[in-house]
N, C-alpha and C positions, 0 to 999 in steps of 0.2 A: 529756563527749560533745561531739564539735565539731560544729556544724551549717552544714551548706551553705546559702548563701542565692544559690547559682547558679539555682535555680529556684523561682519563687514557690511559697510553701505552699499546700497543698489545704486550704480552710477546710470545719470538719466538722460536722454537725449544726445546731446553734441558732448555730454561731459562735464558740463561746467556746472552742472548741479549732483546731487545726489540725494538719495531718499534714506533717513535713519531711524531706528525708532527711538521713540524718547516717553518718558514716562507713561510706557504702555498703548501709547500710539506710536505716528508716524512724523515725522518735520522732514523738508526739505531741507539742505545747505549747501550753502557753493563751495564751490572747489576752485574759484578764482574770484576775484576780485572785479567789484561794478563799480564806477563814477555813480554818483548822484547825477539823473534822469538815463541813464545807461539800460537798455532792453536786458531784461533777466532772459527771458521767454514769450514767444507768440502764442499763441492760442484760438482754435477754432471751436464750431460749434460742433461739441461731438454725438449730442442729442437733445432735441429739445423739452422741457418739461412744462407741463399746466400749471405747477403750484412750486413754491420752494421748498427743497431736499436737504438733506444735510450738504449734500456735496456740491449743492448746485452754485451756480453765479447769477445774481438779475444782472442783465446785460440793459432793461426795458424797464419801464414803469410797470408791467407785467409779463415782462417776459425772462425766463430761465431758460437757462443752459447747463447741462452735464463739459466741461471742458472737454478740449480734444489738445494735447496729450491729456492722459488721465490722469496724471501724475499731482497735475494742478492741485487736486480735492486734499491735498495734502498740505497746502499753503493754510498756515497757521495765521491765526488771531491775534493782534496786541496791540493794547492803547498809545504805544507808542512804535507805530511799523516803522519798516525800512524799505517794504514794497509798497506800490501801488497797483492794483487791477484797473490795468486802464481798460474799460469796455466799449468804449468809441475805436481806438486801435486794435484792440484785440492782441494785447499785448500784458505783460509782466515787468512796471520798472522800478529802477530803485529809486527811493525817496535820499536815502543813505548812502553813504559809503559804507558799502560791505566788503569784508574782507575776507580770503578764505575760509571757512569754517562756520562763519556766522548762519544763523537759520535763517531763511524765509518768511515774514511774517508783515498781514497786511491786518487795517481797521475794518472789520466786515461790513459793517456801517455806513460804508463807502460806498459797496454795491448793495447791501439787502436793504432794504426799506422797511420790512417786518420781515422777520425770519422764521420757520416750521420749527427751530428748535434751539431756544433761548437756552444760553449756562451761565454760570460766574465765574468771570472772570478769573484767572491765576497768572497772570500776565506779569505779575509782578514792576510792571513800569509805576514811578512817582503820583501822574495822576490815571492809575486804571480807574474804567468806571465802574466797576464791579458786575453787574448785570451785564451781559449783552443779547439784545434782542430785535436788535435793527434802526436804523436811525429815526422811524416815524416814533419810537419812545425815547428821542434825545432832544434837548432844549435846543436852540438856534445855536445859543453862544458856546455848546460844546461839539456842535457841528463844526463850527468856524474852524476851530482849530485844525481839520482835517483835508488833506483833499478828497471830495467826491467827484465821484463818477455824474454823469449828467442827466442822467434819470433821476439820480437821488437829489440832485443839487433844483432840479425844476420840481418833484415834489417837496421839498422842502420849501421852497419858495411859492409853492402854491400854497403850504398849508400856512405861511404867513399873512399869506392875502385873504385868505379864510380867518385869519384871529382876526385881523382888522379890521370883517365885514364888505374888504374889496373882492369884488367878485371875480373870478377868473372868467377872459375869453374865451371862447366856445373855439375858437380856430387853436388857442393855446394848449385845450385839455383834447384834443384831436392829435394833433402832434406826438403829443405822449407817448 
């Protein structure tokens, strides 16, 4: 992702991130340095939505959130992140060692389950998957590779119990 350094970044919150724009959008990047599992950022819910937006997070097997900072909506896509949206904590962490500078970028796949608005991929990582449109259009075994979030991780595991005619419990698909 190339970042324009035509106009000074927007420093965001406590500092330790900031907002730039990059090939005609926007990316996050830090201004310090995270340990792998290290809090980027928390997060609340800053509005709830019926259906998923572009900006939004499934926090739920259906349920979306507009973030609170709003800054979030700006956390980039790549098949190979260095964040994680953990939506049980409600939090922003690293998978990676990031280092100053580096951008922001999580597997959307993690939290959307199907997304309102599928692109291709430019991620440029070894194995991008080219398409991305939410993990209920990803095979098991390229799930695996990922950590989800646990909405995503129980429908994914519900729709294996559906290929192999096990049927899910009724107290299981309640939960949800």
């Amino acid at each position: 992702m190339e970042i324009s350094e035509q106009r000074r970044p927007e420093v965001l919150g406590d500092g330790r991130l900031e907002l730039v724009d990059v090939d005609g959008g926007k990316a996050i990047r830090a201004t310090v340095g995270f340990a792998p599992g290290g809090v980027v950022a928390h997060f609340g819910i800053g509005s709830i939505v019926p259906a998923p937006e572009r900006y939004s997070i499934q926090i739920g097997a259906s349920r979306h959130i507009l973030p609170d900072p709003d800054f979030l909506r700006f956390l980039n896509h790549s098949c190979a992140p260095n964040v994680l949206v953990d939506t049980a904590e409600m939090s922003v962490r690293a998978l990676t060692r990031i280092e100053p500078g580096d951008s922001l970028e999580y597997f959307y796949p993690s939290t959307e389950w199907s997304m309102n608005e599928p692109f291709a991929c430019e991620c440029g990582a070894r194995d991008c998957l080219g398409v991305i449109r939410g993990a209920a259009y990803l095979a098991d075994d390229i799930l695996a590779r990922y950590r989800l979030s646990d909405h995503v991780a129980r429908l994914a595991r519900t729709r294996r119990r559906l290929r192999r005619g096990v049927p899910t419990p009724a107290w299981r698909v309640a939960a949800s």
